[in-house]
Backbone as JSON, one array per atom type, in Angstrom:
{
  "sequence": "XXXXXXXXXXXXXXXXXXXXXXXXXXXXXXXXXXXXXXXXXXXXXXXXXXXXXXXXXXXXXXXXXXXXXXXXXXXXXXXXXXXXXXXXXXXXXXXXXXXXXXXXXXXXXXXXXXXXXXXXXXXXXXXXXXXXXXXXXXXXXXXXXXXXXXXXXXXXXXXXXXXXXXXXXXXX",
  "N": [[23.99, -53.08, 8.8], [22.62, -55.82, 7.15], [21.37, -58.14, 8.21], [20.28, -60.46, 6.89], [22.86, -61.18, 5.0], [25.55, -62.66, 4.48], [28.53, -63.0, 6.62], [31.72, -64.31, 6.03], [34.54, -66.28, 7.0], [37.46, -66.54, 5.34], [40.43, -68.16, 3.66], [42.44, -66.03, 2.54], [43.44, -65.33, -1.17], [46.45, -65.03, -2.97], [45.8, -63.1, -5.46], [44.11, -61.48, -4.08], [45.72, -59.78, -2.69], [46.44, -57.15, -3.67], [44.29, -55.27, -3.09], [44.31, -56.49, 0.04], [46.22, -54.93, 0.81], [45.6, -52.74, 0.54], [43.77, -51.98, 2.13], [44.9, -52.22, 4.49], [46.86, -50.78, 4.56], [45.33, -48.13, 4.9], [44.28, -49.2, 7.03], [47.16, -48.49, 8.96], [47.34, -45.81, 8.1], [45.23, -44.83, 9.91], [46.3, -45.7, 12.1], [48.25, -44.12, 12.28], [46.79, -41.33, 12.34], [45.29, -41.39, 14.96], [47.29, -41.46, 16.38], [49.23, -43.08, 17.25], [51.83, -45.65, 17.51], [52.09, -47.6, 16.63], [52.73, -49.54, 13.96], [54.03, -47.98, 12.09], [56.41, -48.15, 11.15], [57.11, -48.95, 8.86], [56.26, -51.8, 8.63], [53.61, -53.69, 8.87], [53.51, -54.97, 5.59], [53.19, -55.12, 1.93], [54.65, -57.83, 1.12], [54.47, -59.03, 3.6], [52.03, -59.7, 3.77], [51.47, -61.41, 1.48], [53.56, -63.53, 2.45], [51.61, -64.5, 4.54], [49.86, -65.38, 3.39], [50.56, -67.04, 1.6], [51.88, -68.85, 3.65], [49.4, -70.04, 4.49], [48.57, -68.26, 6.82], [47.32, -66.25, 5.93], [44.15, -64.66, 6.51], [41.05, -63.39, 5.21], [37.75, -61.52, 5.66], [34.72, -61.94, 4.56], [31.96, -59.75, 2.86], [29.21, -60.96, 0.99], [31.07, -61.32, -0.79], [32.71, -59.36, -0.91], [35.75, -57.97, 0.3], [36.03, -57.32, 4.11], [37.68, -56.73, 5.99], [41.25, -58.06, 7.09], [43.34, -60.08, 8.43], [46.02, -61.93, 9.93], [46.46, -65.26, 10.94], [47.04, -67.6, 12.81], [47.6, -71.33, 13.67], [48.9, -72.03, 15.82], [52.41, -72.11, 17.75], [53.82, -68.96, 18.53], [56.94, -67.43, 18.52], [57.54, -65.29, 19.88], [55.66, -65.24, 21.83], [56.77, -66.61, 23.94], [58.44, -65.77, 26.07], [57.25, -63.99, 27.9], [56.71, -61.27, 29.88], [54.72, -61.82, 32.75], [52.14, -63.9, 33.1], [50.89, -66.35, 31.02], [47.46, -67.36, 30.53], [46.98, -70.26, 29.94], [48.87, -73.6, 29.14], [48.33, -74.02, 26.83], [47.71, -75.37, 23.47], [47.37, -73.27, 21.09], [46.06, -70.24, 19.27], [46.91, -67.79, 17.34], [46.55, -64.17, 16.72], [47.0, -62.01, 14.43], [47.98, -58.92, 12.37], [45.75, -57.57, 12.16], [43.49, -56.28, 10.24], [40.77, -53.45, 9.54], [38.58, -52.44, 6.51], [37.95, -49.47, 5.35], [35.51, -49.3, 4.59], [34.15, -50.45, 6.11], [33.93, -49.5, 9.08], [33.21, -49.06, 12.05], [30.95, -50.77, 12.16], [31.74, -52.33, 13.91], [32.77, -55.06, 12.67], [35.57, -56.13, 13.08], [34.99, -57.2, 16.11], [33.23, -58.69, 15.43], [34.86, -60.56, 13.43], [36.62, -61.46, 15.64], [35.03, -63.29, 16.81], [34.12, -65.09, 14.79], [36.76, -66.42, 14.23], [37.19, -67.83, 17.15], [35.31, -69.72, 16.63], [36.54, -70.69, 14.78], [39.06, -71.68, 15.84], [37.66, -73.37, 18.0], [36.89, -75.56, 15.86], [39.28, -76.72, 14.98], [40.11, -77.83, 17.1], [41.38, -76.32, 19.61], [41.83, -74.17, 22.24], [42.23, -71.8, 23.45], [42.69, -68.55, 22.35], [45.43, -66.33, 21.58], [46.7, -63.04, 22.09], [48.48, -59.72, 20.84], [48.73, -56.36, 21.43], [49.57, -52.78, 20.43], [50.02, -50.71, 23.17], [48.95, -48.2, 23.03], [46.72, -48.52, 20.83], [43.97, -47.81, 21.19], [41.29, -49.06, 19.8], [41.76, -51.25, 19.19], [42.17, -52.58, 21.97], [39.68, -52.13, 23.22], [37.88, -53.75, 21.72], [39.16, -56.1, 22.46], [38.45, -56.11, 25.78], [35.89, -56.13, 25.52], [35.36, -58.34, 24.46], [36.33, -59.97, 26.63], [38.54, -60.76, 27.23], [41.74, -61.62, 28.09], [43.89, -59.87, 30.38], [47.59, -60.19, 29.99], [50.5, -59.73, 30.2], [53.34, -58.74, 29.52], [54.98, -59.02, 25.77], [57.6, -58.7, 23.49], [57.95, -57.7, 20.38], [59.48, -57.57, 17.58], [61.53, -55.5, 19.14], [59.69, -53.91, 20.54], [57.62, -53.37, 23.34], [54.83, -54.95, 23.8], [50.89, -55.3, 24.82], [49.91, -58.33, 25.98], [47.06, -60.46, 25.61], [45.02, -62.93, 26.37], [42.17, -65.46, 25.91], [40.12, -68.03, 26.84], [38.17, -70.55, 25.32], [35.69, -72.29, 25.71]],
  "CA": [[24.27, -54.3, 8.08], [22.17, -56.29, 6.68], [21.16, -59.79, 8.93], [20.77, -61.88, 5.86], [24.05, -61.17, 4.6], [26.41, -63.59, 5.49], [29.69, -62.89, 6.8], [32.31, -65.68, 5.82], [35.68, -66.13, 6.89], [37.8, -67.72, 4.55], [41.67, -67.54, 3.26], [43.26, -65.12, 1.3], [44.5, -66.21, -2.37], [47.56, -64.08, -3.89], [45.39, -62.13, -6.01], [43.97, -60.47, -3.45], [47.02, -59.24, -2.14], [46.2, -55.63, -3.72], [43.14, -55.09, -2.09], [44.03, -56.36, 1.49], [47.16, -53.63, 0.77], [44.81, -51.34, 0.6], [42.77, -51.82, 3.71], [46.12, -52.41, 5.31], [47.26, -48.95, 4.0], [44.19, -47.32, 5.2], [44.63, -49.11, 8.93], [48.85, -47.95, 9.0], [46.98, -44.76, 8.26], [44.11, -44.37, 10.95], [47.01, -45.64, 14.18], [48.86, -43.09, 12.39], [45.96, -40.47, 12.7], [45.35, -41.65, 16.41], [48.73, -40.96, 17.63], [49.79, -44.13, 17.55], [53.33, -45.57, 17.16], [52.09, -49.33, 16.11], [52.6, -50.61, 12.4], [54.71, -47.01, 11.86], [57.95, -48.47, 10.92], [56.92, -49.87, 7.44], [55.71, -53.13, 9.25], [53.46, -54.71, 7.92], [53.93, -54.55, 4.1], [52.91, -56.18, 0.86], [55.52, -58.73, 1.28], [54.06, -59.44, 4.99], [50.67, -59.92, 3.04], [52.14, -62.72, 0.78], [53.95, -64.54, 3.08], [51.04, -64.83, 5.26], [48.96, -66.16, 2.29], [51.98, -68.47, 0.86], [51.98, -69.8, 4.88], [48.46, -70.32, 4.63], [47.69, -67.74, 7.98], [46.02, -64.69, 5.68], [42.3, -64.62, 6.22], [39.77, -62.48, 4.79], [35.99, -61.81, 6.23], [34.06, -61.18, 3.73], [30.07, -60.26, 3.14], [28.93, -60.92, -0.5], [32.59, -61.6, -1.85], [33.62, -57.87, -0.8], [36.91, -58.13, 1.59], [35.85, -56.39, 5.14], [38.96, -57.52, 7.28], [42.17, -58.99, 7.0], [43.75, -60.8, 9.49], [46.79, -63.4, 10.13], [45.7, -65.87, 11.92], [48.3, -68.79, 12.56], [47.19, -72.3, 14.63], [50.28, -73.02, 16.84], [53.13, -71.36, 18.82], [54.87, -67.94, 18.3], [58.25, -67.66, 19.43], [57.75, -64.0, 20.9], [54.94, -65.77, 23.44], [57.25, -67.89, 24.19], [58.87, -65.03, 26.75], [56.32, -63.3, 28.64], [56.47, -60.74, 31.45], [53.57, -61.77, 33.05], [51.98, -65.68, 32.78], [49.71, -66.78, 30.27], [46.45, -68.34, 31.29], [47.29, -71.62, 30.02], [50.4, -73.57, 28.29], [48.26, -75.54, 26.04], [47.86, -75.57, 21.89], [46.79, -71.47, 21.24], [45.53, -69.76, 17.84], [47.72, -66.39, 17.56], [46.08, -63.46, 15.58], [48.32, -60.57, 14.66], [47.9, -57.9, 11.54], [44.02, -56.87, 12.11], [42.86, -54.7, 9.51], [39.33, -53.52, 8.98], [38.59, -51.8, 5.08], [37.27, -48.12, 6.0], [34.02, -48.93, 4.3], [33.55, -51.54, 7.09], [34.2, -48.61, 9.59], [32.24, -48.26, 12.46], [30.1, -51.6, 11.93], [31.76, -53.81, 14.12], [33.17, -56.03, 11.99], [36.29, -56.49, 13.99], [34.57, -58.03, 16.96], [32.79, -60.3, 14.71], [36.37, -61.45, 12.51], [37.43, -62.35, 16.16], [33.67, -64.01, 17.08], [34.47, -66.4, 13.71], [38.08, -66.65, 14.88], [36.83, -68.11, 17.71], [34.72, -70.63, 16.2], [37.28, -71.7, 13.92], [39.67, -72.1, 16.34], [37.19, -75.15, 18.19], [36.72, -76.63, 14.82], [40.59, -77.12, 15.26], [40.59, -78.28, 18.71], [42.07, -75.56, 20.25], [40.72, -73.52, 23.31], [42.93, -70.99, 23.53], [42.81, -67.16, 21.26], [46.17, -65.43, 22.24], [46.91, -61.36, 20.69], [49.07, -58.72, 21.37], [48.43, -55.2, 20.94], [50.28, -51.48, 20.94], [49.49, -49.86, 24.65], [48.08, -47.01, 22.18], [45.84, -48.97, 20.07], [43.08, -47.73, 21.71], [40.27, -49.16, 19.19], [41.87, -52.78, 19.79], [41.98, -52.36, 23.18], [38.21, -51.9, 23.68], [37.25, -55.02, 21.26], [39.73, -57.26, 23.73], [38.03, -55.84, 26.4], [34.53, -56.38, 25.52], [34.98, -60.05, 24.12], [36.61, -60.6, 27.67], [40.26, -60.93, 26.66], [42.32, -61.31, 29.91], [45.34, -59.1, 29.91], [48.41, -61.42, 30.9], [51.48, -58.77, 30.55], [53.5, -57.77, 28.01], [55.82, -59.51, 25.08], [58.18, -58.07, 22.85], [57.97, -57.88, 18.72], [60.31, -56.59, 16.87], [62.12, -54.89, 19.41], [58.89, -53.06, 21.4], [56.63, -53.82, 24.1], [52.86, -55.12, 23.4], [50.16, -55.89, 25.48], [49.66, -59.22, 25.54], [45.77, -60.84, 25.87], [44.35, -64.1, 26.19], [40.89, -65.58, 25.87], [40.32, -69.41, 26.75], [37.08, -70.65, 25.18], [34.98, -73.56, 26.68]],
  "C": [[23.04, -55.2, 8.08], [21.86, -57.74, 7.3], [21.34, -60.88, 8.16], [21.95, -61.89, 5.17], [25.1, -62.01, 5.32], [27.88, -62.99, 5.31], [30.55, -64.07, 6.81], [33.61, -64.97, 6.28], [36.58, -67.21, 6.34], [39.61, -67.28, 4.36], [41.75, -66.83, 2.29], [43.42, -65.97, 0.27], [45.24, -64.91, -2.88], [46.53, -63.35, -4.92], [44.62, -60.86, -5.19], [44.61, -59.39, -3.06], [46.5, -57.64, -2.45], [45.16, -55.17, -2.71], [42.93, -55.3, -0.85], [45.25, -55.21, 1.93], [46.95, -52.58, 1.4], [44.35, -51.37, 1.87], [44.1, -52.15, 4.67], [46.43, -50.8, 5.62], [46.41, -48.19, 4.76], [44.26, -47.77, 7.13], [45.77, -48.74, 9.54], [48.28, -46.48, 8.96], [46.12, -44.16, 9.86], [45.26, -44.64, 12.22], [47.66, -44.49, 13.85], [48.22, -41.73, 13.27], [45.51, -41.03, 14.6], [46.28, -41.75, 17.28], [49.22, -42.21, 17.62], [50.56, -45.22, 17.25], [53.15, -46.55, 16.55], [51.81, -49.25, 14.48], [53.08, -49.06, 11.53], [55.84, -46.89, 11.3], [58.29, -49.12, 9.31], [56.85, -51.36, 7.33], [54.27, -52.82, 9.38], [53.33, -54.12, 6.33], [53.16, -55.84, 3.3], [53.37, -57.7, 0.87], [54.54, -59.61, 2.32], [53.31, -60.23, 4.65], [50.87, -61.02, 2.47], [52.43, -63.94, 1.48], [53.25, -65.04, 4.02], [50.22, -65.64, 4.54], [49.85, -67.43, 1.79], [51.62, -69.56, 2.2], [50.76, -70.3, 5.19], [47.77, -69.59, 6.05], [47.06, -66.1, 7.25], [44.68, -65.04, 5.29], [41.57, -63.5, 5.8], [38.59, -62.73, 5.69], [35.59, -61.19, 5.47], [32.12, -60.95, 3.42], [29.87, -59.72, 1.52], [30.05, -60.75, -1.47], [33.4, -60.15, -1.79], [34.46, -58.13, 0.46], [36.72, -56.59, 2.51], [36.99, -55.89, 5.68], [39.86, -58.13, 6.44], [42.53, -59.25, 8.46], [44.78, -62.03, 9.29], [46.53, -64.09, 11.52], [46.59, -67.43, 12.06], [47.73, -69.73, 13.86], [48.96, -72.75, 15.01], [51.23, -71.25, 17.3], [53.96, -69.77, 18.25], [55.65, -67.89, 19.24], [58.28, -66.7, 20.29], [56.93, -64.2, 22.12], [55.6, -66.2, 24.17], [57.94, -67.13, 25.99], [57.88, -63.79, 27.34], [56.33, -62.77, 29.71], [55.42, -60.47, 32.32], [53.38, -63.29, 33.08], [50.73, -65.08, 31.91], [48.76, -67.84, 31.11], [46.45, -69.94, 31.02], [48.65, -72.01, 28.67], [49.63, -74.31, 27.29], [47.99, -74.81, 24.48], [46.89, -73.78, 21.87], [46.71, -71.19, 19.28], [46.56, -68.12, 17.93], [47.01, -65.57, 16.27], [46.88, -62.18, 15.68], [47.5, -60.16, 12.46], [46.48, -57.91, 11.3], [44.11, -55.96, 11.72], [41.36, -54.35, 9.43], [39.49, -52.34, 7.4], [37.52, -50.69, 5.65], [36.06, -47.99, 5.3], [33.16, -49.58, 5.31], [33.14, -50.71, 8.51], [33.35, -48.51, 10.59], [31.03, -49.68, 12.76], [30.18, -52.78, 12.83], [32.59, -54.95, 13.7], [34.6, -56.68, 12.67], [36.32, -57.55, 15.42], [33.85, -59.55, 16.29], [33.65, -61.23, 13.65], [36.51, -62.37, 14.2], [35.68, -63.75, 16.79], [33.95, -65.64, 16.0], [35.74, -66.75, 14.17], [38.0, -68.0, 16.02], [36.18, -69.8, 17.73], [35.79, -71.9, 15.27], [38.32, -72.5, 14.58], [39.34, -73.34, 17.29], [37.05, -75.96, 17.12], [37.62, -77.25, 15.17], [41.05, -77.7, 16.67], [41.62, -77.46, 19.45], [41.23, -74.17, 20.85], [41.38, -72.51, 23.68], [42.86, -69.8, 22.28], [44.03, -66.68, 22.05], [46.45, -64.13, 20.88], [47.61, -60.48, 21.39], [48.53, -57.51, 20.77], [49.48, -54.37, 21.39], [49.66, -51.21, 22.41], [48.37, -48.93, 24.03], [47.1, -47.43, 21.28], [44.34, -49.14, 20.4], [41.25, -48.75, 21.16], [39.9, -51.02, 19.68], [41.51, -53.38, 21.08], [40.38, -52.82, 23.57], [37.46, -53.22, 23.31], [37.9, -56.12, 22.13], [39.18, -57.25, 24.74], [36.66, -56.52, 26.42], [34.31, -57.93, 25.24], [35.9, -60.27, 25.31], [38.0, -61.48, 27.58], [40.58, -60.52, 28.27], [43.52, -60.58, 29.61], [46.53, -59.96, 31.3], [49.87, -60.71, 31.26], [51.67, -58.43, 29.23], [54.74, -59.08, 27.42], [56.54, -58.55, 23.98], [58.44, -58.69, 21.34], [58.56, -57.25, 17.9], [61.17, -55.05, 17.78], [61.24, -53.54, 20.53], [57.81, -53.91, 22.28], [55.21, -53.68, 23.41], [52.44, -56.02, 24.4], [49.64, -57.24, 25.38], [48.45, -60.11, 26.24], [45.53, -62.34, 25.52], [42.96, -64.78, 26.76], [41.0, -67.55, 25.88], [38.8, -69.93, 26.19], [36.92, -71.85, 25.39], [33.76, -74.35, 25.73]]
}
């Protein structure tokens, strides 16, 4: 990749919708191909896609107006945190990111660590010091990027009826 290329992260608008489908489609594919049970059930969907854009939490990252990443990205509380077997590192105002896709031309580049790097950033614009994320157990790829950006693992919460690992990052 290219240094002078800027990577932006910005919102979705409803026309996109096809195109983050697709790179949706293509990441429902790859946990498939990796054995792995998460986003298997016909969760997340077109619909999903919409209503995250309508609610104002679907983001794009994009470099030169081509969509890398999707991502929902919502400032305030989810109700499934709310029950945690385990403690969270703190009770205070949290950013929640849930349906991480990367577009399989992005593949390989990274780009994942650097959606949550901007994530990050955006979330002090907003005055809030807290990143919380869940993941599958099996989502090995996720796993490794929580890991490396120093994601604390706090226990587990339940979404739709299954256990996920649940991570939190406090930034300073």
């Amino acid at each position: 990749m290219n240094s002078t290329q800027q990577l932006v992260l910005r919102k979705a608008v409803i026309s996109e919708v096809p195109v983050i489908w697709e790179i949706l489609q293509d990441a429902i594919e790859q946990r498939r191909l990796d054995g792995s049970t998460q986003w298997q059930d016909g969760y997340p969907n077109e619909l999903t896609i919409k209503n995250d854009i309508e609610n104002g939490y679907g983001y794009v990252l994009t470099e030169n107006e081509s969509i890398l990443c999707y991502a929902a990205i919502i400032f305030g509380k989810d109700p499934a945190y709310e029950n945690i077997e385990g403690k969270w590192l703190s009770d205070s105002n949290y950013t929640v990111v849930h349906r991480v896709a990367v577009s399989k031309l992005a593949k390989g580049k990274g780009i994942a660590t650097k959606l949550f790097e901007k994530i990050e950033g955006l979330s002090i614009e907003n005055n809030i010091y807290s990143i919380k994320v869940d993941t599958n157990f099996d989502n090995v790829p996720m796993l490794k990027i929580l890991d490396k950006l120093k994601y604390t693992y706090c226990g587990e919460v339940y979404l739709r009826g299954s256990a996920r690992k649940a991570f939190e990052k406090l930034l300073h």
